[in-house]
Residue frames as qw, qx, qy, qz and C-alpha x, y, z in Angstrom:
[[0.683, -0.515, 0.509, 0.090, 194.17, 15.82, -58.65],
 [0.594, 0.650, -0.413, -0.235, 196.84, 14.87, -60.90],
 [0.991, 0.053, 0.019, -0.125, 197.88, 11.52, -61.81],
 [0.186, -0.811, 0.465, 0.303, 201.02, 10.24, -60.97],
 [0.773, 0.562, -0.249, -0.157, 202.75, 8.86, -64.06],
 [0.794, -0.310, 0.233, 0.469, 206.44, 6.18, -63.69],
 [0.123, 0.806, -0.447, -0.367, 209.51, 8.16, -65.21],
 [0.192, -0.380, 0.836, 0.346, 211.11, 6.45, -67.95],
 [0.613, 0.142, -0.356, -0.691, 209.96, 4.20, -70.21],
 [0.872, -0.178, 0.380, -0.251, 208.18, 0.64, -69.37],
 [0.517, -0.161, 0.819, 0.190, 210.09, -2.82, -69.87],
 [0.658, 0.358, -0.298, -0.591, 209.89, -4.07, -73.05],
 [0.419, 0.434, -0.797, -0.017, 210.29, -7.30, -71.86],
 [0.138, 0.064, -0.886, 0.437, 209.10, -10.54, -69.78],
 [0.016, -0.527, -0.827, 0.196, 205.67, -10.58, -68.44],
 [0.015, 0.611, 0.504, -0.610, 205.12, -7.36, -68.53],
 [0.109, 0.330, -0.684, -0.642, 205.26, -6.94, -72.30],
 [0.054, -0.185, -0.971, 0.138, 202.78, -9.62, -72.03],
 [0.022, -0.500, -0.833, 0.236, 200.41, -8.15, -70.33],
 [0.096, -0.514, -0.170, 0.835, 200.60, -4.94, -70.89],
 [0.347, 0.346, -0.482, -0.726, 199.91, -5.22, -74.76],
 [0.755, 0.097, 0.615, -0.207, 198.55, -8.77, -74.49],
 [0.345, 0.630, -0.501, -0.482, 200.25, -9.68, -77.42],
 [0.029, 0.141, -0.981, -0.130, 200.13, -13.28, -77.08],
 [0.293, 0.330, 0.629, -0.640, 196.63, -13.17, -76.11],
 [0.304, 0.644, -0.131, -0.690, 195.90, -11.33, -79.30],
 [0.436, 0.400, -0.633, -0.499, 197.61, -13.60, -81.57],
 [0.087, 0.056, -0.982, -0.158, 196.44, -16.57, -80.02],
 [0.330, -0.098, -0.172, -0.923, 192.64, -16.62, -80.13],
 [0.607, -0.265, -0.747, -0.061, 191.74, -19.82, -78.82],
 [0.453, -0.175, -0.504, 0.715, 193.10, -18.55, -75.49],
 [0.342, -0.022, 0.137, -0.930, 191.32, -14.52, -75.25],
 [0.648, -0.421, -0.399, -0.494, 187.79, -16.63, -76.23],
 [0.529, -0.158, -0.727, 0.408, 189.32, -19.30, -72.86],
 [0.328, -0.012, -0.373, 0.868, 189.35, -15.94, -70.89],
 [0.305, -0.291, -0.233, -0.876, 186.49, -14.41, -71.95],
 [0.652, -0.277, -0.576, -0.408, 184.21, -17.19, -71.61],
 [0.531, -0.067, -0.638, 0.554, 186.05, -18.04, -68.09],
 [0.057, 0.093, -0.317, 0.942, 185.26, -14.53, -66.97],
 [0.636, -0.276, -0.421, -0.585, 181.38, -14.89, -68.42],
 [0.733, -0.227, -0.621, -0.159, 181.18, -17.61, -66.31],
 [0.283, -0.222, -0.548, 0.755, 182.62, -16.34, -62.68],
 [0.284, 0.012, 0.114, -0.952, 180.43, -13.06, -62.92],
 [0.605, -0.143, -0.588, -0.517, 177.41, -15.91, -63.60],
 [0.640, -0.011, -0.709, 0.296, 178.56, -17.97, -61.03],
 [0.153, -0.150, -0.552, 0.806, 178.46, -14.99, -58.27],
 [0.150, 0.418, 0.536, -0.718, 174.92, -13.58, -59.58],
 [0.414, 0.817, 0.360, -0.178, 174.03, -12.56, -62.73],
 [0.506, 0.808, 0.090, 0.288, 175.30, -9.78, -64.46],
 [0.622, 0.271, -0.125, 0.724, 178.22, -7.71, -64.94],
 [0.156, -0.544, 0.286, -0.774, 176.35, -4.63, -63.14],
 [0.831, -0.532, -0.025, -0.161, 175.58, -6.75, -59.80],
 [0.840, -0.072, -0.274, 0.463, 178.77, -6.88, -59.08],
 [0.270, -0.932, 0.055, 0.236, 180.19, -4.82, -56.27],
 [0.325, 0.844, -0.417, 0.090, 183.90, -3.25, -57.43],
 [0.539, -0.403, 0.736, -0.071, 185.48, -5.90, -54.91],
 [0.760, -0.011, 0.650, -0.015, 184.57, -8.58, -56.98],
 [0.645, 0.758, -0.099, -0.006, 184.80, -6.90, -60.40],
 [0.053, 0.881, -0.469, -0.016, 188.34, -6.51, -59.29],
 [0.648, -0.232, 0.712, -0.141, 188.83, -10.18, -57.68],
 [0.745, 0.319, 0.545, 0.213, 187.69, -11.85, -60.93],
 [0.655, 0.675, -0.268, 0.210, 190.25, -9.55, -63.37],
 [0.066, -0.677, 0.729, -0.077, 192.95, -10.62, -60.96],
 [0.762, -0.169, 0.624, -0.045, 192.08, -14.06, -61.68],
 [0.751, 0.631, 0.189, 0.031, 191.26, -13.72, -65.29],
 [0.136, 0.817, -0.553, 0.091, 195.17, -11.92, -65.32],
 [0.531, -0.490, 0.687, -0.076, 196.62, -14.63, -63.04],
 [0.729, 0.328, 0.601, -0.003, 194.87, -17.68, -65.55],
 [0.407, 0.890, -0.149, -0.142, 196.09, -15.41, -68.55],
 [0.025, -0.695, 0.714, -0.086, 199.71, -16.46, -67.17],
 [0.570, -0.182, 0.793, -0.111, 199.14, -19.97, -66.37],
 [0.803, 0.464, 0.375, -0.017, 197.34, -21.00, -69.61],
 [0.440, 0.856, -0.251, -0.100, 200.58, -19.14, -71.24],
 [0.246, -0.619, 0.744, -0.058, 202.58, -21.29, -69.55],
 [0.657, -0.050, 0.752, -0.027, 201.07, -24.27, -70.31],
 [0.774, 0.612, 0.145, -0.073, 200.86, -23.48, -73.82],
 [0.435, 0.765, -0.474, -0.037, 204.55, -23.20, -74.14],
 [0.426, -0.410, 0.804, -0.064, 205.40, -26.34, -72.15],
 [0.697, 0.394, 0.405, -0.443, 203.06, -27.51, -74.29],
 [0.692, 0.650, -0.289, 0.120, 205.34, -26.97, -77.73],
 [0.164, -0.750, 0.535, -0.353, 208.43, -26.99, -75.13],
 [0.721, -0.081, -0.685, 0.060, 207.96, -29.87, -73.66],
 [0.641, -0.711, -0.196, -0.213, 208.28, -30.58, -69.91],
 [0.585, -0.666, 0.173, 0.429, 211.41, -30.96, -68.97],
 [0.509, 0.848, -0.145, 0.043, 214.79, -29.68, -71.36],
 [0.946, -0.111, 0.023, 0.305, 218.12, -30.23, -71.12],
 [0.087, 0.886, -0.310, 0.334, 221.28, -27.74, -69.97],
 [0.164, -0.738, 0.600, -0.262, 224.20, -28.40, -69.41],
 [0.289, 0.196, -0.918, 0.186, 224.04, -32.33, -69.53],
 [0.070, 0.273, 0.775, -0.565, 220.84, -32.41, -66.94],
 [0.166, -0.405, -0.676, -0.593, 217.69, -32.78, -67.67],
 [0.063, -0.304, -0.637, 0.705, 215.40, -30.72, -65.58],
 [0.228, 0.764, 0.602, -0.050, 211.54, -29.30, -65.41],
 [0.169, 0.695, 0.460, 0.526, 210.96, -26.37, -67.79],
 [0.240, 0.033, -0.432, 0.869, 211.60, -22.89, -65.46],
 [0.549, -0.426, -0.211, -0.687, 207.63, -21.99, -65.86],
 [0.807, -0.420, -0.371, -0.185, 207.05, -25.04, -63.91],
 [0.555, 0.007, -0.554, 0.620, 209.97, -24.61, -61.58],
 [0.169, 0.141, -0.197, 0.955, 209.26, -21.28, -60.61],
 [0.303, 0.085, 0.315, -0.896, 205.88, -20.38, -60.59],
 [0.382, -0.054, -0.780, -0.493, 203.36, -22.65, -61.80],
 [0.399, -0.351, -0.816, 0.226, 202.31, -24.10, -58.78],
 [0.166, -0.326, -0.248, 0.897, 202.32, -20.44, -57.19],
 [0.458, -0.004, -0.185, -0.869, 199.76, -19.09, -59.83],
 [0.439, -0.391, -0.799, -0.129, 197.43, -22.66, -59.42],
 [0.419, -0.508, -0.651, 0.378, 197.16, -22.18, -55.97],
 [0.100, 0.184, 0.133, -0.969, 196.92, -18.23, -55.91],
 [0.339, -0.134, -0.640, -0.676, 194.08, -18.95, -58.49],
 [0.437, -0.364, -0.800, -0.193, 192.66, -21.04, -56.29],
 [0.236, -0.238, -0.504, 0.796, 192.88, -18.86, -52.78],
 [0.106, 0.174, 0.061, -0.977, 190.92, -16.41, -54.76],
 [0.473, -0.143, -0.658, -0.568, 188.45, -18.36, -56.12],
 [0.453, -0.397, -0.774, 0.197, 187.62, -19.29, -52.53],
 [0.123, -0.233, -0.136, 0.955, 187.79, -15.67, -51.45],
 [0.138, -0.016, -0.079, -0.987, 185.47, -14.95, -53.87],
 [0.425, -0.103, 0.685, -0.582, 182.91, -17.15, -52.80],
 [0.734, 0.220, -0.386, -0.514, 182.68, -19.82, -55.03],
 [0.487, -0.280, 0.792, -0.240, 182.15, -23.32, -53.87],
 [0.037, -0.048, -0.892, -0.448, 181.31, -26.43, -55.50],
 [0.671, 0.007, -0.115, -0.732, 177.63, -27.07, -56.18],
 [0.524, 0.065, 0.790, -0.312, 175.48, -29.95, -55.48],
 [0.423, 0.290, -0.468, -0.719, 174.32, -30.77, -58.59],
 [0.784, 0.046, 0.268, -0.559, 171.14, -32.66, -59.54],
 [0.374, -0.140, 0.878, 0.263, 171.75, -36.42, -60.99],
 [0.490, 0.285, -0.378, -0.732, 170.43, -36.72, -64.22],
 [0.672, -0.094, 0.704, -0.210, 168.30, -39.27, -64.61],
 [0.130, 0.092, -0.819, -0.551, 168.39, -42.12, -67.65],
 [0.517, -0.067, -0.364, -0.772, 165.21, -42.71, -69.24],
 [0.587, -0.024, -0.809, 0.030, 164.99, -46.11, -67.44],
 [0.245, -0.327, -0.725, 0.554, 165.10, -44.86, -64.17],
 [0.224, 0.012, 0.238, -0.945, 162.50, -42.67, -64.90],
 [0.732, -0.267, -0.448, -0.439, 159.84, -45.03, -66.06],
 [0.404, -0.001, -0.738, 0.541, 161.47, -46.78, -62.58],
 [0.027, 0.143, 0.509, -0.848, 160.23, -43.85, -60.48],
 [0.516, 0.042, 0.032, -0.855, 156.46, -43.85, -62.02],
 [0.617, -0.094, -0.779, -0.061, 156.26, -47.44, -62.18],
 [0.241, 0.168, -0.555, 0.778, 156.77, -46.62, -58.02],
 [0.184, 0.015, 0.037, -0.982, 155.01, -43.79, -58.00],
 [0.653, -0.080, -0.631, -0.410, 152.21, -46.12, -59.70],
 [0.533, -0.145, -0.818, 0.158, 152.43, -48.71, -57.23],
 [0.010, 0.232, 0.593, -0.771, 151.92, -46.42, -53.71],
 [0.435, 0.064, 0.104, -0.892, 148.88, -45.07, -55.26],
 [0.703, -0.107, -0.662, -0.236, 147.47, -48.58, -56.08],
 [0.448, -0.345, -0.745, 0.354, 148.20, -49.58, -52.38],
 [0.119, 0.054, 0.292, -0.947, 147.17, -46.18, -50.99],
 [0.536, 0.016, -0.365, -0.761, 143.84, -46.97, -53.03],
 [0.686, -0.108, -0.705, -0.145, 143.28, -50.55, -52.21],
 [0.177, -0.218, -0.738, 0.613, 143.80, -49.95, -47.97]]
């Protein structure tokens, strides 16, 4: 079976210039480790390893790790940019944040519930205090357990 191919030649331009070559990615390096580690940590998050993962979810977490690619590019250029700019005599928000900002958060999130991550209960850590606390306790019931 043969593969069909697009005629012409691809944009060199906008997002898809972007992604396609991740050139910004590339040159900024703070940002590919962000992505990596981001990704490390979903595929952890659903089980384990990279082969326990059915193809659904391999796919689910690189359309997030793509989606978060865009949003952390956006916020690195509002970032030198600034939030809002000025055209034409009016100051208004920045066109990342007009347009689609909010649209990739929340897509981000939809899918992060899709893929069945949820917060966690997590254990309270305890300070050193309240652990001598609980064996001081702990101490005491066996002293009255002993003495009835």
């Amino acid at each position: 079976m043969t593969e069909k191919r697009r005629k012409g030649r691809p944009p060199k331009h906008g997002g898809y210039s972007v992604i396609g070559r991740d050139e910004l990615i590339q040159k900024t390096g703070f940002l590919r480790r962000y992505l990596e580690e981001t990704r490390a940590g979903l595929v952890k998050d659903i089980g384990g390893t990279e082969d326990g993962l059915s193809e659904q979810q391999r796919v689910m977490i690189d359309r997030i790790i793509s989606r978060l690619s865009i949003l952390r590019l956006m916020e690195v250029y509002i970032e030198k940019a600034g939030p809002v700019h000025l055209k034409g005599g009016v100051v208004s928000l920045q066109p990342p944040l007009i347009k689609s900002y909010l649209a990739y958060c929340n897509s981000i999130d939809r899918a992060l519930v899709a893929l069945g991550l949820e917060k966690r209960e997590r254990e309270d850590v305890l300070m050193p205090w309240q652990i001598v606390e609980q064996e001081d306790k702990a101490k005491q019931k066996e002293a009255e357990i002993k003495s009835t």
